[in-house]
C-alpha positions in Angstrom: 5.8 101.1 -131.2 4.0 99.7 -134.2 3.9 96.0 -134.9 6.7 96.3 -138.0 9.2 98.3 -135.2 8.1 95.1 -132.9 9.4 92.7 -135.1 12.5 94.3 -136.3 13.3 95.2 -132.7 12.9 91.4 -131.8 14.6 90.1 -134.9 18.0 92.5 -134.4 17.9 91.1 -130.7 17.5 87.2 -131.7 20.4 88.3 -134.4 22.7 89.8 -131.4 22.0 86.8 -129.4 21.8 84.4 -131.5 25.8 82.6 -130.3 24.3 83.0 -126.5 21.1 81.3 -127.2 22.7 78.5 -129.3 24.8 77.9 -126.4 22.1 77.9 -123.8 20.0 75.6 -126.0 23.1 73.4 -126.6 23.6 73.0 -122.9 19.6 73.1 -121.6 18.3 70.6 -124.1 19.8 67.4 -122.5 18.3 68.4 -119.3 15.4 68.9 -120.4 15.8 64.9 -122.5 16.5 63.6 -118.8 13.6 65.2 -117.4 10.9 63.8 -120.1 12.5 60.6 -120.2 12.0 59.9 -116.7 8.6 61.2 -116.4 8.2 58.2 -119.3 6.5 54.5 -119.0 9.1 51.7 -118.7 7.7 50.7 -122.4 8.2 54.6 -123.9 11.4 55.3 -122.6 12.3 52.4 -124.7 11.2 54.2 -128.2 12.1 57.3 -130.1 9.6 59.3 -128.6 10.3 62.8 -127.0 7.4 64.0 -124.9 5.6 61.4 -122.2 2.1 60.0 -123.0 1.3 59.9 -119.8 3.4 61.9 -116.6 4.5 59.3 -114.7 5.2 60.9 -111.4 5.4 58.0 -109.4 9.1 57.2 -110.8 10.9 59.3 -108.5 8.5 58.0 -105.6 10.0 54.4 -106.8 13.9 55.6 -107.1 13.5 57.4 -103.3 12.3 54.4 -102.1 15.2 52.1 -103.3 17.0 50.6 -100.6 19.6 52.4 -99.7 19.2 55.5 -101.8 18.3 57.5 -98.7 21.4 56.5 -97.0 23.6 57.8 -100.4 21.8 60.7 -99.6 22.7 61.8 -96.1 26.7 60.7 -97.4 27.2 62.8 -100.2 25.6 65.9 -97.8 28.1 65.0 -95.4 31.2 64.7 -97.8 30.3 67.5 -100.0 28.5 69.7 -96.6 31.1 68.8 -94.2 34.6 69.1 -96.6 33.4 72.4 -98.0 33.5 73.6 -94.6 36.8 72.6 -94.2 37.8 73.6 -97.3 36.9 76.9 -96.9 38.1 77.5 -93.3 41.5 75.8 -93.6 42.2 77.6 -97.0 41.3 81.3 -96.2 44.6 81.8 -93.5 46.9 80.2 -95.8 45.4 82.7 -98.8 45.0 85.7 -96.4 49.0 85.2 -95.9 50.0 84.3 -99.3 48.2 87.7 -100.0 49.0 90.2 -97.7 52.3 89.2 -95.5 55.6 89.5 -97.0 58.0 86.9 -95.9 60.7 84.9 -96.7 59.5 82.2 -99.0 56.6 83.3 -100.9 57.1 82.8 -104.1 58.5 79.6 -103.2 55.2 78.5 -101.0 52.9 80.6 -103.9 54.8 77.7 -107.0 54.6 74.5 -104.5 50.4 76.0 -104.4 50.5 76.2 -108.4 52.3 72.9 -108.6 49.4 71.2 -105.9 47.0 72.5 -108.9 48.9 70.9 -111.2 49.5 67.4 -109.6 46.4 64.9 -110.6 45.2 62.9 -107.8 45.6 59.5 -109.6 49.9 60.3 -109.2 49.4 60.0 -105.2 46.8 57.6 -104.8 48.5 54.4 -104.3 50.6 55.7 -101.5 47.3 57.6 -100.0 45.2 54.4 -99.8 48.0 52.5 -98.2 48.6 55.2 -95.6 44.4 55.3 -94.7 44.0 52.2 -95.1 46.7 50.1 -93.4 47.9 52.7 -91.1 44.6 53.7 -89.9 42.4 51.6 -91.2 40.0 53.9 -93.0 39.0 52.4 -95.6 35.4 51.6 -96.6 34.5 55.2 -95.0 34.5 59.0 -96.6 36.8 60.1 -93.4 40.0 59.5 -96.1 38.4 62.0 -98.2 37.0 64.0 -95.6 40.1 64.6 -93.3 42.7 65.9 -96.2 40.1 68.5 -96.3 41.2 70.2 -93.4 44.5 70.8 -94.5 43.4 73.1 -97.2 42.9 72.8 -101.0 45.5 74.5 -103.5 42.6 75.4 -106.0 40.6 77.2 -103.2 43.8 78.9 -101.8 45.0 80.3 -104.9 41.5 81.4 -106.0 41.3 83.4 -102.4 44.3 84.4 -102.8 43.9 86.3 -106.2 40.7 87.6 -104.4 42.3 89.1 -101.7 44.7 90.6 -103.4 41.7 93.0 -104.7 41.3 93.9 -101.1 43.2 97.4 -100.9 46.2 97.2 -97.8 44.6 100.5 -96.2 41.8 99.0 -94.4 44.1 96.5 -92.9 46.9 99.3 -91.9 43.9 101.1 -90.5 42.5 98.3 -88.8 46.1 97.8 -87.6 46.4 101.1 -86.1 43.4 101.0 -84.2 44.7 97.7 -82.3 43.6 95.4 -84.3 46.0 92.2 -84.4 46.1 90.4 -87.7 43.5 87.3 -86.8 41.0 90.4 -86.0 41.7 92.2 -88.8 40.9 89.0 -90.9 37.7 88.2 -89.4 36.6 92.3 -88.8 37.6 93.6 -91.8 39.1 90.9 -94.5 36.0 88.5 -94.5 33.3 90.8 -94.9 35.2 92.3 -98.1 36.1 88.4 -99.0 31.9 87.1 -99.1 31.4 86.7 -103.1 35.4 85.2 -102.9 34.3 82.8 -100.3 31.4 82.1 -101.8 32.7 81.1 -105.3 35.2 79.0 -103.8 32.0 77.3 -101.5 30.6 76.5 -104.5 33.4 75.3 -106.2 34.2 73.1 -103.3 31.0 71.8 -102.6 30.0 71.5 -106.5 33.4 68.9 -107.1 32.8 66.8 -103.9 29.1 66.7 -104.5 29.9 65.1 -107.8 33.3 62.6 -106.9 33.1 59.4 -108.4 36.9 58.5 -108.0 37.5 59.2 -104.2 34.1 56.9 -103.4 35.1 54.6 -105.8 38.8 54.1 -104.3 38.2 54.7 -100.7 34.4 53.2 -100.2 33.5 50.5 -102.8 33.5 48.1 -100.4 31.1 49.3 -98.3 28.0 50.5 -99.2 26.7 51.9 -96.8 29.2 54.7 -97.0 28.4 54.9 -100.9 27.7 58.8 -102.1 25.1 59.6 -105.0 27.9 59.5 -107.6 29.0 55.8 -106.8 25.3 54.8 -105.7 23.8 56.0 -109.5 26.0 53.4 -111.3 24.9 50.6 -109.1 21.6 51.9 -109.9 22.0 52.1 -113.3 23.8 48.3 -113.3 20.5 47.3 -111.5 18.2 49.2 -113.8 19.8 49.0 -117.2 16.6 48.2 -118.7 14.4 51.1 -117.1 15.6 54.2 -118.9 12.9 56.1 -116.9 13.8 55.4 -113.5 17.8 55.6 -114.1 16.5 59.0 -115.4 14.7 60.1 -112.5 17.7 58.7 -110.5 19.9 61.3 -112.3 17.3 64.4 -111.7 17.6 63.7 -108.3 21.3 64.1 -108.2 21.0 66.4 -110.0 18.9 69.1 -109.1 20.3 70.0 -105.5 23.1 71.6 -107.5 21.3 73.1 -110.3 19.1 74.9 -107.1 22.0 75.9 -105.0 23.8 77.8 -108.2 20.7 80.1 -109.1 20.3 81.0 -105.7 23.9 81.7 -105.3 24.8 82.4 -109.0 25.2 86.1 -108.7 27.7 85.5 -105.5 29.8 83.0 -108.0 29.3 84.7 -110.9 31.0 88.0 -108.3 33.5 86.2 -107.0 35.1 84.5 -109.8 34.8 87.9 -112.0 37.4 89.2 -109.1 39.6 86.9 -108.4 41.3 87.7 -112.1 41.5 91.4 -111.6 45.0 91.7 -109.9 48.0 89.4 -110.2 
């Protein structure tokens, strides 16, 4: 190919993707305004400039070190670790049956699901908080946001569900005719279909809790030493309002554990959310 082919080949594709890389640029180029800014002196981050004079490393050294930063750390693992779990286990029976069992009820069940969705979490808050907290005295600990968990979530059963749905009913008839029983045939044959399902609604699950501000904020305030990242970063910032580079830095670090965790898992998401709008 000679160079004039080059260029026209590379200027068509810029032209075909030019919308795509707009977008990307429109959503990349904050991240990468954090980044510089806290790799910046406490005197530059205060000016207009762009690109650190010097690469100041040692700001994140300084942000891990904050007192108590380690211990928003291991809480915000085990809320957003710990109630994905439960998410995820206590919502795939409830979709599995919503999917493939024909009873009594199931449009009923499948609308009070829809209408869950629907309801916002501030509506049912005040009577929550005076069940957890003067009934069994939960309050100032993750355990009232933890516990619900285990109950299922209607978002993650009605994304399963739509996912399952894809699953054709011959592998479980067949699975049933060889003796299978239904919790069998859900663990043998359903899940192993289900991964990129389960693994979009994993993410979903653990990419929400990973980033509440409202449950901490209600539930915890008053304690922190059960403070996630999300409440934790405004202290910071309160304590740090002066020190754009190390309120920065602060933010990488919450940042970037779910930035990792979706390239790894992107193509599973990507999957599993592609699915789950296939059949009705």
């Amino acid at each position: 190919m000679t160079p004039a082919h080059r260029r026209t080949a590379v200027l068509q594709w810029i032209a075909v993707h030019s919308l795509a890389i707009a977008a990307a640029l429109f959503f990349v180029l904050p991240f990468v305004f954090v980044f510089l800014t806290s790799l910046m002196t406490d005197q530059q981050a205060l000016t207009r400039d762009l690109v650190p004079d010097t690469w100041v490393w040692e700001n994140y050294a300084k942000v891990w070190d904050t007192p108590g930063f380690l211990t928003w750390w291991r809480n915000t693992l085990l809320y957003a670790g710990l109630g994905t779990v439960l998410t995820v286990a206590s919502s795939i029976p409830v979709a599995y049956a919503l999917a493939k069992f024909r009873f009594r009820g199931q449009r009923v069940s499948m609308l009070l699901v829809i209408a869950m969705m629907m309801l916002p979490p501030q509506v049912v808050i005040i009577p929550m908080y005076l069940f957890w907290a003067q009934q069994l005295d939960l309050s100032g600990t993750l355990w009232p946001l933890i516990i619900p968990l285990a109950f299922g979530d209607a978002f993650s059963i009605f994304l399963l569900r739509q996912f399952l749905l894809t699953i054709p009913d011959e592998y479980l008839d067949a699975a049933r005719v060889d003796g299978c029983g239904e919790l069998r045939a859900l663990l043998r044959v359903v899940l192993p279909m289900a991964k990129p399902g389960i693994a979009a609604v994993a993410l979903f699950s653990f990419f929400s809790l990973w980033n509440d501000y409202f449950g901490p904020q209600i539930y915890a305030s008053d304690n922190p030493a059960a403070w996630t990242l999300s409440y934790g970063l405004e202290s910071f910032k309160g304590a740090h309002h002066t020190n754009w580079n190390l309120t920065m830095a602060a933010t990488v670090l919450v940042m970037a554990p779910v930035i990792v965790l979706f390239f790894f898992a992107q193509k599973a998401f990507v999957e599993g959310v592609t699915l789950t709008g296939v059949k009705g």
